[in-house]
C-alpha positions, 0 to 999 in steps of 0.5 A: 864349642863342643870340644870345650863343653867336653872338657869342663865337663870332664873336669867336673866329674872328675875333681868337684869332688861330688859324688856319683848322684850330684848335679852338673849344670852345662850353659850355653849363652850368646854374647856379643861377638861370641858363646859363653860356655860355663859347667857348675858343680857341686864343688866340694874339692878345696883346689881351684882350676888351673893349669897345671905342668904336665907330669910325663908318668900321669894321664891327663893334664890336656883339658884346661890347656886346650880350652885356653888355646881355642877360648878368648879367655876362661876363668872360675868363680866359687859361690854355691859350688864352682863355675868355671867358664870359657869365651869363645869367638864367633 
């Protein structure tokens, strides 16, 4: 749980493209069977999560792989800024 709620908050810091005084919001909820973990952001960079290929001569490129290797499932949503989210077994 708290490799996940890591790595999606890195990811928002690092591409919402928000500056340095925008809020993050981190849920945690119970849900049958398991533990929704969502981080919300400003959301003002124009891409969309998604796995990427990994490019050898880059850092980085772990996170979004490591939430969907240990989740159920993941996703994001745009409405006032971006959701992204994963599930995760209990």
């Amino acid at each position: 749980m708290l490799l996940v709620a890591s790595e999606l908050t890195t990811n928002a810091v690092k591409h919402s493209g928000a500056g340095s005084d925008a809020e993050i919001e981190l849920c945690a909820e119970l849900i049958p069977d398991g533990l929704l973990i969502s981080v919300t952001d400003a959301g003002r960079s124009s891409s969309v999560p998604q796995i990427r290929s990994r490019k050898p001569t880059k850092p980085g490129g772990f996170g979004l792989p490591i939430v969907e290797s240990v989740s159920r499932r993941w996703g994001s949503e745009r409405r006032r800024g971006t959701r992204v989210w994963a599930e995760l077994s209990l």
